[in-house]
Structure formats: structure tokens, C-alpha cells
mmJSON file of the N, C-alpha and C atoms, coordinates in Angstrom:
{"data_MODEL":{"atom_site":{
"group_PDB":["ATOM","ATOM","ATOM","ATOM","ATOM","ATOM","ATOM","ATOM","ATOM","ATOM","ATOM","ATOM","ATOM","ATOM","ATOM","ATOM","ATOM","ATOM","ATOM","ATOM","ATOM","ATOM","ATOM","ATOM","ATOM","ATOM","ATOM","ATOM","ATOM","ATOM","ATOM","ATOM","ATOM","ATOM","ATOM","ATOM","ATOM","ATOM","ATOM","ATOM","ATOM","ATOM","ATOM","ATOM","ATOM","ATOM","ATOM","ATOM","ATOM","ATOM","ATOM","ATOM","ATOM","ATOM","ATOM","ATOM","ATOM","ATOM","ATOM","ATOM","ATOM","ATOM","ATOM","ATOM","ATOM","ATOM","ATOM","ATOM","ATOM","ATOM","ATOM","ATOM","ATOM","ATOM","ATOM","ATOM","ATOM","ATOM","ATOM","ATOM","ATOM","ATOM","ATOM","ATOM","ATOM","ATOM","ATOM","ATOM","ATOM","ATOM","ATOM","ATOM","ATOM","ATOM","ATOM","ATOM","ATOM","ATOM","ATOM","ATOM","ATOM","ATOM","ATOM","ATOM","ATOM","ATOM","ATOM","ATOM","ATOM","ATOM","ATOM","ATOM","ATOM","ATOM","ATOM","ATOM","ATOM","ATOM","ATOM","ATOM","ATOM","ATOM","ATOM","ATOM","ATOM","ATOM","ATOM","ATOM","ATOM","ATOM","ATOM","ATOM","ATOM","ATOM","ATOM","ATOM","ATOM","ATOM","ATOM","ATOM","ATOM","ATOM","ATOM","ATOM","ATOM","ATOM","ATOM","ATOM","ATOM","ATOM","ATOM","ATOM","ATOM","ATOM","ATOM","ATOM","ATOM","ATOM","ATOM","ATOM","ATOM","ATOM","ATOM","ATOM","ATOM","ATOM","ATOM","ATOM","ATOM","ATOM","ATOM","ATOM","ATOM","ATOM","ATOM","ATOM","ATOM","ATOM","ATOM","ATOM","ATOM","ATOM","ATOM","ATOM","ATOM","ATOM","ATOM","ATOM","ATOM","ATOM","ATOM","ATOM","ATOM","ATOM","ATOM"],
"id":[1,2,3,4,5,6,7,8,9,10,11,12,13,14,15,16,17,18,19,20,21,22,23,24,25,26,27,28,29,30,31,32,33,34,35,36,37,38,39,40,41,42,43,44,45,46,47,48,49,50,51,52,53,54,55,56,57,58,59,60,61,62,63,64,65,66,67,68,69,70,71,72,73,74,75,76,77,78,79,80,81,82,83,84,85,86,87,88,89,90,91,92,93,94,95,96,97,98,99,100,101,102,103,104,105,106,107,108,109,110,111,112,113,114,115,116,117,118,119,120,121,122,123,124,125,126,127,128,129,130,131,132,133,134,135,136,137,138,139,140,141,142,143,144,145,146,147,148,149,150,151,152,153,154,155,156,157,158,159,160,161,162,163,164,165,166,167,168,169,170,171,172,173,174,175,176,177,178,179,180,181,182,183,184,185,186,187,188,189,190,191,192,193,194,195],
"type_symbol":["N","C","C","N","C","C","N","C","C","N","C","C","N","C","C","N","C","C","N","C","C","N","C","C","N","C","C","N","C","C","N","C","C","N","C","C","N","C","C","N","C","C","N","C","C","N","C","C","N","C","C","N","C","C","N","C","C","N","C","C","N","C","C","N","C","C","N","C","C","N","C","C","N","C","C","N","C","C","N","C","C","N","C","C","N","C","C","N","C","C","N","C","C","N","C","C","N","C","C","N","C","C","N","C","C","N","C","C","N","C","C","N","C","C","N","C","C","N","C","C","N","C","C","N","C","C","N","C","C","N","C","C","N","C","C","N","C","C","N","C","C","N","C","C","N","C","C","N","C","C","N","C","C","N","C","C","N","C","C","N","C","C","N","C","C","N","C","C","N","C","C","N","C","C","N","C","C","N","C","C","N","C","C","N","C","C","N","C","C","N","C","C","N","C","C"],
"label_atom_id":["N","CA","C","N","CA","C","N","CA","C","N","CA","C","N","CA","C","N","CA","C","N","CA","C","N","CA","C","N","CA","C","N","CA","C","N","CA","C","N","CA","C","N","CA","C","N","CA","C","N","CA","C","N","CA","C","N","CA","C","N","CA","C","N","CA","C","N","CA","C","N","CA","C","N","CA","C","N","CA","C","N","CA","C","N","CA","C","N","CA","C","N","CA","C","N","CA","C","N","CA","C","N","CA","C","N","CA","C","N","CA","C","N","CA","C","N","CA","C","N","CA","C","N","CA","C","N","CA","C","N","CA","C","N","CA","C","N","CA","C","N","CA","C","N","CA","C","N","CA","C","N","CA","C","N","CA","C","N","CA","C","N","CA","C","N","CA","C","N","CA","C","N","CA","C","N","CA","C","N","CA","C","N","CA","C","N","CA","C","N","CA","C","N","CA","C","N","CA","C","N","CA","C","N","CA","C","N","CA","C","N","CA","C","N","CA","C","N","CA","C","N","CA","C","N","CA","C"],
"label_alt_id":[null,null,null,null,null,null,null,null,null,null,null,null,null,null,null,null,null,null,null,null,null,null,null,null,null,null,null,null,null,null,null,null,null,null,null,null,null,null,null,null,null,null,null,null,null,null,null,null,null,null,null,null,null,null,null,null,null,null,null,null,null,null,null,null,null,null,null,null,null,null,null,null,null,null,null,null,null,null,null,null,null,null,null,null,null,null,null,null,null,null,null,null,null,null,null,null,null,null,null,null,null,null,null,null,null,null,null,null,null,null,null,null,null,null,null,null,null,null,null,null,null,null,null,null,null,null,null,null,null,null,null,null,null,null,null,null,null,null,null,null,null,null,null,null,null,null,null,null,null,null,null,null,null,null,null,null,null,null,null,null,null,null,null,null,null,null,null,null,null,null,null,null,null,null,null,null,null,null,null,null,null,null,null,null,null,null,null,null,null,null,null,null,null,null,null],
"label_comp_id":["UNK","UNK","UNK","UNK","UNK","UNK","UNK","UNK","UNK","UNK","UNK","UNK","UNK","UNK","UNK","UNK","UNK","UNK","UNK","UNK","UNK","UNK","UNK","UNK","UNK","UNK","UNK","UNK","UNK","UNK","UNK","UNK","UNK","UNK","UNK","UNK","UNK","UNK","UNK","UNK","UNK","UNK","UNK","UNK","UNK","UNK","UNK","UNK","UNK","UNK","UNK","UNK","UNK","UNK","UNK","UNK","UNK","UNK","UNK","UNK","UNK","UNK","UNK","UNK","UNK","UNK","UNK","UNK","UNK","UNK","UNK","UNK","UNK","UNK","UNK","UNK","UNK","UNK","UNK","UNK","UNK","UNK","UNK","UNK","UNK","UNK","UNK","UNK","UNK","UNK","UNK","UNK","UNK","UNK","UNK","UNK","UNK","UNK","UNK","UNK","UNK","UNK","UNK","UNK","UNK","UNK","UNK","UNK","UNK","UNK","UNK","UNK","UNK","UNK","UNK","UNK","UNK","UNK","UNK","UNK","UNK","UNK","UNK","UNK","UNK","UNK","UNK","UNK","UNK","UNK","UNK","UNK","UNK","UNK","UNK","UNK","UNK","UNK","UNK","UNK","UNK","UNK","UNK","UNK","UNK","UNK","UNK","UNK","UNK","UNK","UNK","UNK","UNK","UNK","UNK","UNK","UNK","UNK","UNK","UNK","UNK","UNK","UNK","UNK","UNK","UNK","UNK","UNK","UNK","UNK","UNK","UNK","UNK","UNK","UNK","UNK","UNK","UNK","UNK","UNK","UNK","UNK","UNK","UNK","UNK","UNK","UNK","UNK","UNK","UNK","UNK","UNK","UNK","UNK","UNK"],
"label_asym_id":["A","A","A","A","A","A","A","A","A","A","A","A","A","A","A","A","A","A","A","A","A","A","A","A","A","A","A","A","A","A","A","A","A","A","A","A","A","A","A","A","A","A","A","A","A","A","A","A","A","A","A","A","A","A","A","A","A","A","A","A","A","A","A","A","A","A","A","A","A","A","A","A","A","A","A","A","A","A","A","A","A","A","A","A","A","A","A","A","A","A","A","A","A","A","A","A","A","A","A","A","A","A","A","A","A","A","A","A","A","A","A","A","A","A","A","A","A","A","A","A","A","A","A","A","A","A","A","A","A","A","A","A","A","A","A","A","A","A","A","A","A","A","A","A","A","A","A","A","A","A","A","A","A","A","A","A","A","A","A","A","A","A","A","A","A","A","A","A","A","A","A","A","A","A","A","A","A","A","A","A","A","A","A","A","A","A","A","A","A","A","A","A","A","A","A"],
"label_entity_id":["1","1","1","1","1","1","1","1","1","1","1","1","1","1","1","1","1","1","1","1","1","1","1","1","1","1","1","1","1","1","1","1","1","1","1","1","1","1","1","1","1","1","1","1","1","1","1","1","1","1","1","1","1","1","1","1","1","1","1","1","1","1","1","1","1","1","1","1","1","1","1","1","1","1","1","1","1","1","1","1","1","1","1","1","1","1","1","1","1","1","1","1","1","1","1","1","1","1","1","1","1","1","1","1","1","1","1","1","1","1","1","1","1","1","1","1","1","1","1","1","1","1","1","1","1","1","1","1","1","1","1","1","1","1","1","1","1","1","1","1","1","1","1","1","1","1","1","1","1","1","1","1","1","1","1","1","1","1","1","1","1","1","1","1","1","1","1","1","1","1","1","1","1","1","1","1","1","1","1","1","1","1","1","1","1","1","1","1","1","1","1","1","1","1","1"],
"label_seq_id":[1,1,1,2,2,2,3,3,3,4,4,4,5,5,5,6,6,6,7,7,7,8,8,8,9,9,9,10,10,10,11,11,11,12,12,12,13,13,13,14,14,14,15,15,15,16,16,16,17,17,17,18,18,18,19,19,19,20,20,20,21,21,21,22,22,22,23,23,23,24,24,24,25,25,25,26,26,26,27,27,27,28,28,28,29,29,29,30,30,30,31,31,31,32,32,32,33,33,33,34,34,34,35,35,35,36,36,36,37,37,37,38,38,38,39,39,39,40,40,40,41,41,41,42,42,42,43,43,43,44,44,44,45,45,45,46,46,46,47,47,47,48,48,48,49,49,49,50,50,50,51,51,51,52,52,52,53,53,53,54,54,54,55,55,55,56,56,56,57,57,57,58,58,58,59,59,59,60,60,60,61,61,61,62,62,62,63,63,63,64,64,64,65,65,65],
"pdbx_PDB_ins_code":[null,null,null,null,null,null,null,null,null,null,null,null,null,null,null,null,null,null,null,null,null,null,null,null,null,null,null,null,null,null,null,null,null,null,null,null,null,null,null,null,null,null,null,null,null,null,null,null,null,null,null,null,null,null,null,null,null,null,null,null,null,null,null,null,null,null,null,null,null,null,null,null,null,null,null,null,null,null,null,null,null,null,null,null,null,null,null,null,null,null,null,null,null,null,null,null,null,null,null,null,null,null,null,null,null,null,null,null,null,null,null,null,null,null,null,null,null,null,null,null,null,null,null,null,null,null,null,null,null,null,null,null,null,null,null,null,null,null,null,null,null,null,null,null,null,null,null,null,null,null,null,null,null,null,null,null,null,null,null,null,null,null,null,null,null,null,null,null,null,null,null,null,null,null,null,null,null,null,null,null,null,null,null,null,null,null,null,null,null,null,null,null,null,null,null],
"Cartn_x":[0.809,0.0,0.852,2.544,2.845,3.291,2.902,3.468,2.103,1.43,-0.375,-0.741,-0.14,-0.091,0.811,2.423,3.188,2.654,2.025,1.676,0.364,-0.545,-1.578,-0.641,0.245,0.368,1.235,1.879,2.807,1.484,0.918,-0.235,-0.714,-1.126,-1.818,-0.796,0.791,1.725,2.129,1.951,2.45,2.059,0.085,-0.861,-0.317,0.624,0.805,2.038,3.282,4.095,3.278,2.736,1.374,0.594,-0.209,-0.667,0.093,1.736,2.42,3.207,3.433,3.622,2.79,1.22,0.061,0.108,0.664,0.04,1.501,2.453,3.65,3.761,3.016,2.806,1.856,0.465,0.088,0.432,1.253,2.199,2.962,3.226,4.368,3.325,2.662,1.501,1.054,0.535,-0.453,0.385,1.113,2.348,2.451,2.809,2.911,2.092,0.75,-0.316,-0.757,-1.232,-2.44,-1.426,0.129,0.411,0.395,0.806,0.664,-1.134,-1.671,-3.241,-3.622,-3.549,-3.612,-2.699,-1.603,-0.964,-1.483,-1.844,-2.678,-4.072,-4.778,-6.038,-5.631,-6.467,-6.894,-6.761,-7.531,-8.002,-6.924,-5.784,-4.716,-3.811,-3.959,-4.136,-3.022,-1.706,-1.105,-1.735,-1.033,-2.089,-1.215,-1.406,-0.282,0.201,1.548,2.233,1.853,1.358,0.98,2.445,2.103,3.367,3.977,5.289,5.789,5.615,5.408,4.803,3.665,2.443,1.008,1.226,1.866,2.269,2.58,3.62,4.477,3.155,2.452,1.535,0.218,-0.14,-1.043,-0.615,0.327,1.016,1.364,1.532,1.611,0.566,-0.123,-1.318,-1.212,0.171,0.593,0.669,-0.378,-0.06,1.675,2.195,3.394,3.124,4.013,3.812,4.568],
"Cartn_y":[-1.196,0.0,1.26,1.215,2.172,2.834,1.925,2.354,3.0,2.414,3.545,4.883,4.549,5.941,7.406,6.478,7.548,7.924,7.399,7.484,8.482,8.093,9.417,10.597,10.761,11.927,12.066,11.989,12.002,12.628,12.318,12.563,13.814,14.395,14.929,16.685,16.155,17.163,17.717,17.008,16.787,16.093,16.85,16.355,16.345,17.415,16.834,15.917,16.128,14.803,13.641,13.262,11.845,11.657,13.225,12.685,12.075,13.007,12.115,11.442,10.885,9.627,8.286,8.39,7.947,8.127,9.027,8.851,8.319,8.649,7.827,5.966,6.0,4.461,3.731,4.718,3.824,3.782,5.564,5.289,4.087,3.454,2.604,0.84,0.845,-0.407,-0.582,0.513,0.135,-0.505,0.032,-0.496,-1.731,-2.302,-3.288,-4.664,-4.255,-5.116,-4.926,-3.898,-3.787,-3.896,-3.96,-4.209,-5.86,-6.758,-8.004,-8.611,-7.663,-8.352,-7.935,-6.545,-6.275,-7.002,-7.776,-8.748,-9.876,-10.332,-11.694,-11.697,-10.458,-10.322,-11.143,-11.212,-11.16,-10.59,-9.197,-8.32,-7.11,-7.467,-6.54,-7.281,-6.863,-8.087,-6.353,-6.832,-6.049,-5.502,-4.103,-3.564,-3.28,-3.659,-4.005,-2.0,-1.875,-0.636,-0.022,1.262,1.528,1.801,2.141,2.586,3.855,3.932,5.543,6.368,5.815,6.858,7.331,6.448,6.896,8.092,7.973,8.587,9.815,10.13,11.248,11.699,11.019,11.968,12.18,12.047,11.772,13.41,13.457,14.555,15.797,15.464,16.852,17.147,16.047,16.436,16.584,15.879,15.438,14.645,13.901,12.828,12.461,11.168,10.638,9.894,10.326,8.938,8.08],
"Cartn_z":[0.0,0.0,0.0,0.224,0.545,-0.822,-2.187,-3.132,-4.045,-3.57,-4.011,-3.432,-1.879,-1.505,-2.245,-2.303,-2.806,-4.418,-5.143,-6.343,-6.185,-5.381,-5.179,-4.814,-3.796,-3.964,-4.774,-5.491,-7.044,-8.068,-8.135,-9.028,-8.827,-7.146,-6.791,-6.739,-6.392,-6.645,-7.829,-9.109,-10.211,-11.582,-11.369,-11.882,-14.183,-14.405,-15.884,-16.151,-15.128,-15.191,-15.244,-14.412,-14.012,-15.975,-16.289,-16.965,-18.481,-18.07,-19.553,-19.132,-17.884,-18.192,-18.497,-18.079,-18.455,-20.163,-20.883,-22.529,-22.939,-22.404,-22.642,-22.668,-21.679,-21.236,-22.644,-22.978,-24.193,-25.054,-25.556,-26.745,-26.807,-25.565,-26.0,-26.051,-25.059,-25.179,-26.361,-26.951,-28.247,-29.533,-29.422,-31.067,-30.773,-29.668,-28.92,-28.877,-28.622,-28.566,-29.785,-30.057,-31.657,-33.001,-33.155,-34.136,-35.074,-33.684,-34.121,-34.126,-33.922,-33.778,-35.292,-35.302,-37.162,-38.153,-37.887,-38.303,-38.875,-37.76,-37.687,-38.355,-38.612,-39.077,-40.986,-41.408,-42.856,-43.537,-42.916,-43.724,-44.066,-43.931,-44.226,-45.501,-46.805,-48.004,-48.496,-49.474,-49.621,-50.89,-51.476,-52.181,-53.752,-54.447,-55.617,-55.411,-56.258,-56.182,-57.641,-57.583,-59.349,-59.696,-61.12,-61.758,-61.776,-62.2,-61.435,-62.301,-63.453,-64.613,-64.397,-63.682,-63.788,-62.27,-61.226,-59.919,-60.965,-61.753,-61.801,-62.788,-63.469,-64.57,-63.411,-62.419,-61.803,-60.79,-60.696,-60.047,-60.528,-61.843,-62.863,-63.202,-63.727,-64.553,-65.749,-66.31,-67.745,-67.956,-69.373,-69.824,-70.246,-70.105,-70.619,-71.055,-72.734,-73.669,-73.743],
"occupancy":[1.0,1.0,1.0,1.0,1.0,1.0,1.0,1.0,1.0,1.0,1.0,1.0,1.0,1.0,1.0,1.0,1.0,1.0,1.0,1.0,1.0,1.0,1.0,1.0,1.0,1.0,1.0,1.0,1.0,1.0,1.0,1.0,1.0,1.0,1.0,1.0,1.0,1.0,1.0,1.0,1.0,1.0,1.0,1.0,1.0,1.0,1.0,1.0,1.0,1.0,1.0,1.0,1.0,1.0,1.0,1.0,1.0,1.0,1.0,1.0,1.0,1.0,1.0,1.0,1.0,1.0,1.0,1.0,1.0,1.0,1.0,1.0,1.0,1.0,1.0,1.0,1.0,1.0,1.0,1.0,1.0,1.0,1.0,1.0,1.0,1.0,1.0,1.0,1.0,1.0,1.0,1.0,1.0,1.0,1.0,1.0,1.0,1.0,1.0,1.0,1.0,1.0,1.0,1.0,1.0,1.0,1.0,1.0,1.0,1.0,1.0,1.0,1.0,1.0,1.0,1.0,1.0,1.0,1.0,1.0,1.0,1.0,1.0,1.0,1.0,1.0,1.0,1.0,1.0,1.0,1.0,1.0,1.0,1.0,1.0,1.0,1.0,1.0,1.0,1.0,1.0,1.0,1.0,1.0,1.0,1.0,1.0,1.0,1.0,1.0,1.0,1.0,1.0,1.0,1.0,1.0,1.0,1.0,1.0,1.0,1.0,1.0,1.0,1.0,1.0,1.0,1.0,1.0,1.0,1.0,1.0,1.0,1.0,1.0,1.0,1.0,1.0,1.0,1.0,1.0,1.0,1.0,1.0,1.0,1.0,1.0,1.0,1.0,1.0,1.0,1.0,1.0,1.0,1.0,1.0],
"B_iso_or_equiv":[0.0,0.0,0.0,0.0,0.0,0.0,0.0,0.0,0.0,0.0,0.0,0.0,0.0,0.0,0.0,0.0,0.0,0.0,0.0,0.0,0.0,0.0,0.0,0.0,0.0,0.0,0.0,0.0,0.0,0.0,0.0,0.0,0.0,0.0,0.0,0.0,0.0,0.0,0.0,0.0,0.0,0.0,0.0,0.0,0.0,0.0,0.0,0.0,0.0,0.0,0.0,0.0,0.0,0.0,0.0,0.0,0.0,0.0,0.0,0.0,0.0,0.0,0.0,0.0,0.0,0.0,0.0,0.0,0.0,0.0,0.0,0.0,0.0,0.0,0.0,0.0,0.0,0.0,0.0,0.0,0.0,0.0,0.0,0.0,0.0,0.0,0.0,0.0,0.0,0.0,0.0,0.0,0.0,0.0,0.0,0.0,0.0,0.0,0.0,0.0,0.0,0.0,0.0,0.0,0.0,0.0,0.0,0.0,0.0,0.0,0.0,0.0,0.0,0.0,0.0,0.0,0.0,0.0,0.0,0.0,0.0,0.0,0.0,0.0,0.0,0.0,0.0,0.0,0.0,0.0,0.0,0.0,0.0,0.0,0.0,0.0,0.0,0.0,0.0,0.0,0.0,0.0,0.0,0.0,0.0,0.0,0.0,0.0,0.0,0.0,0.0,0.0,0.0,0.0,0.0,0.0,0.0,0.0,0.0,0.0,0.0,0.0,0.0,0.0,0.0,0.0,0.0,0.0,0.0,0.0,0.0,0.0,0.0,0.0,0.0,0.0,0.0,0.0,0.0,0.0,0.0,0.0,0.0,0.0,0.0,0.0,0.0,0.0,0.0,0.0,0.0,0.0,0.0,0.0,0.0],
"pdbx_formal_charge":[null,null,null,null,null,null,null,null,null,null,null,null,null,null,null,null,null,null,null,null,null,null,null,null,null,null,null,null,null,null,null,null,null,null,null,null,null,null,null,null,null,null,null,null,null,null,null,null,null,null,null,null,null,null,null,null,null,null,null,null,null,null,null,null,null,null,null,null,null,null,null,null,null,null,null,null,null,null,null,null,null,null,null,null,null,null,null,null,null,null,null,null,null,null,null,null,null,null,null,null,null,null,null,null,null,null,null,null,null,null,null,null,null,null,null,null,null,null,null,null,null,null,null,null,null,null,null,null,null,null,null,null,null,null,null,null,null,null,null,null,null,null,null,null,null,null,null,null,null,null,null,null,null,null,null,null,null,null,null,null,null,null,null,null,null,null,null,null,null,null,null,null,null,null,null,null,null,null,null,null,null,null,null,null,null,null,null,null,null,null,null,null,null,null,null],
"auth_seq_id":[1,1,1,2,2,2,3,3,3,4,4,4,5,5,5,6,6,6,7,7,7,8,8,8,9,9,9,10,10,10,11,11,11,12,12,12,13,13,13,14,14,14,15,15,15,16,16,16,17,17,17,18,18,18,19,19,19,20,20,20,21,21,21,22,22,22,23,23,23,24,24,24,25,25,25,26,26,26,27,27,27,28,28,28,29,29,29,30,30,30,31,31,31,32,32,32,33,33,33,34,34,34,35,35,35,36,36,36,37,37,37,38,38,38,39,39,39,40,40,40,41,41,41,42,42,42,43,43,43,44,44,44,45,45,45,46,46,46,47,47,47,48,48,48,49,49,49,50,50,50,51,51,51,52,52,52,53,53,53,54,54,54,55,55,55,56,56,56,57,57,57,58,58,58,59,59,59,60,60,60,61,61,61,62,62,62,63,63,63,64,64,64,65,65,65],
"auth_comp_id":["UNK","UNK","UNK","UNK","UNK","UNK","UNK","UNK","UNK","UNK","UNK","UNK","UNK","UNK","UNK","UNK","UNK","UNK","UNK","UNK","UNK","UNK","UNK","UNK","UNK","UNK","UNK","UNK","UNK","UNK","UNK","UNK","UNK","UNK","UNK","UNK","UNK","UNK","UNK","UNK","UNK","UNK","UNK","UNK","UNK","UNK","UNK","UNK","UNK","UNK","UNK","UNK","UNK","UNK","UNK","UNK","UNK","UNK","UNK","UNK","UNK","UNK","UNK","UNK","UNK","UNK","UNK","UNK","UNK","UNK","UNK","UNK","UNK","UNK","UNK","UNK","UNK","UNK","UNK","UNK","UNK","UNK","UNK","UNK","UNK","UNK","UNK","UNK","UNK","UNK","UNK","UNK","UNK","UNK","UNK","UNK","UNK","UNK","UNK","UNK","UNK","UNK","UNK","UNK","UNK","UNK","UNK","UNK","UNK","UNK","UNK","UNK","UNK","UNK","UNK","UNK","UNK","UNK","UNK","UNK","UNK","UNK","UNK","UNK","UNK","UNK","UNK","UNK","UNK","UNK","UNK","UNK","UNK","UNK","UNK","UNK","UNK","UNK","UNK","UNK","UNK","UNK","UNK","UNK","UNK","UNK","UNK","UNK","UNK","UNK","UNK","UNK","UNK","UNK","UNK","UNK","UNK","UNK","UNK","UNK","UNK","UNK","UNK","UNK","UNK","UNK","UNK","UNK","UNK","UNK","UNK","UNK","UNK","UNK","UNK","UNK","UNK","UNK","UNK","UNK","UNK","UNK","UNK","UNK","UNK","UNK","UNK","UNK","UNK","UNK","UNK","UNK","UNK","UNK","UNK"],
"auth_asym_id":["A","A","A","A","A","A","A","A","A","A","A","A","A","A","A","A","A","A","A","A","A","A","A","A","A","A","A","A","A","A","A","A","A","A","A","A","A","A","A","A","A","A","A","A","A","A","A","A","A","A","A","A","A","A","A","A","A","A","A","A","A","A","A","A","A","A","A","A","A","A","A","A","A","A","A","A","A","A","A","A","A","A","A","A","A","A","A","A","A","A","A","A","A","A","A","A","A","A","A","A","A","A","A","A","A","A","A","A","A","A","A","A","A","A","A","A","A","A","A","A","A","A","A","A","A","A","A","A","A","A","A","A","A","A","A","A","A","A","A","A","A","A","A","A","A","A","A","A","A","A","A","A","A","A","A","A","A","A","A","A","A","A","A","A","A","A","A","A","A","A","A","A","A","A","A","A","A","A","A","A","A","A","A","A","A","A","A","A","A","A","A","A","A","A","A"],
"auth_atom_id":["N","CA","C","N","CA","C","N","CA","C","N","CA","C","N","CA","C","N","CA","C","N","CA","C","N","CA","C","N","CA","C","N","CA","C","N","CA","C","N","CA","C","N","CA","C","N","CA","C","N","CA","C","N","CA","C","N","CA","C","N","CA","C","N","CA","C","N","CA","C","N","CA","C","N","CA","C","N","CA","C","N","CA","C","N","CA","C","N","CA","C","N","CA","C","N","CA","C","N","CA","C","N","CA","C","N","CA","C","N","CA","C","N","CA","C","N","CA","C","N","CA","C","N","CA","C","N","CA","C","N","CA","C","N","CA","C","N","CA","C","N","CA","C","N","CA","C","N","CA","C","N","CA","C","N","CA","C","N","CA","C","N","CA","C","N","CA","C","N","CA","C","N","CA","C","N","CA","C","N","CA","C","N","CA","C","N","CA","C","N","CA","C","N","CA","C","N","CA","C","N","CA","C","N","CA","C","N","CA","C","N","CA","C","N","CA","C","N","CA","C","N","CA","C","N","CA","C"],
"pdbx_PDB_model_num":[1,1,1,1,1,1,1,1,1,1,1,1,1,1,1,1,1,1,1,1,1,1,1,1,1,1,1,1,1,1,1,1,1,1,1,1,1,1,1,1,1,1,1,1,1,1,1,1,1,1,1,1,1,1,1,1,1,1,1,1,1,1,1,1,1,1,1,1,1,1,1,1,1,1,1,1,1,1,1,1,1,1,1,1,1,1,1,1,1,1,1,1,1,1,1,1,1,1,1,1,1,1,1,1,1,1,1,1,1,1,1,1,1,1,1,1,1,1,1,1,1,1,1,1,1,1,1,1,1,1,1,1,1,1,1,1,1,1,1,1,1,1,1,1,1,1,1,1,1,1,1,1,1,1,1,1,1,1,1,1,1,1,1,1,1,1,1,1,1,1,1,1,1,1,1,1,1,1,1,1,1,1,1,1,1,1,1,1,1,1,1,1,1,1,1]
}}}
């Protein structure tokens, strides 16, 4: 208990340290957990690469012959 206590008041002294280390903590969880779950899904099917001619005319807005 004596380590819940010191953490309330850590929190309570130093309420935006607390809250980034709280968004620090999921920044680092989420890559973590949700990358290999979107992995494992199906539904992530690779997506063929167009061509760099149709990219560069697609970007100008000039046909290339």
C-alpha cells in the first residue's frame, strides 16, 4: 500500500508529469499489442504498387507517352 499511496500523492503534486507519463505508457503499449493483432487479421491483403509513370503523370497532370 505504501506504493499507491506515494503514487496518489505524485499525481496529486504533479498532476501533468502523471498525466504524460500515463500517454507515454500507451504510446508505447499500443504499437505493442495492436500491431501483431492487425498482423494476424486477414483483412490486411497487400495492395499491388501503381506505376511511377502513372504517380508522376497523376502529379503533374501530364499525360506521358
Amino acid at each position: 500500500m505504501a506504493v499507491m499511496e506515494k503514487l496518489k500523492i505524485f499525481v496529486v503534486q504533479e498532476p501533468v508529469v502523471a498525466a504524460s507519463c500515463l500517454i507515454a505508457g500507451f504510446g508505447l503499449f499500443l504499437p505493442a499489442v495492436v500491431r501483431p493483432i492487425l498482423d494476424s487479421m486477414d483483412s490486411s491483403k497487400q495492395v499491388p504498387q501503381p506505376a511511377l509513370r502513372d504517380v508522376v503523370s497523376g502529379a503533374t497532370g501530364k499525360k506521358q507517352g
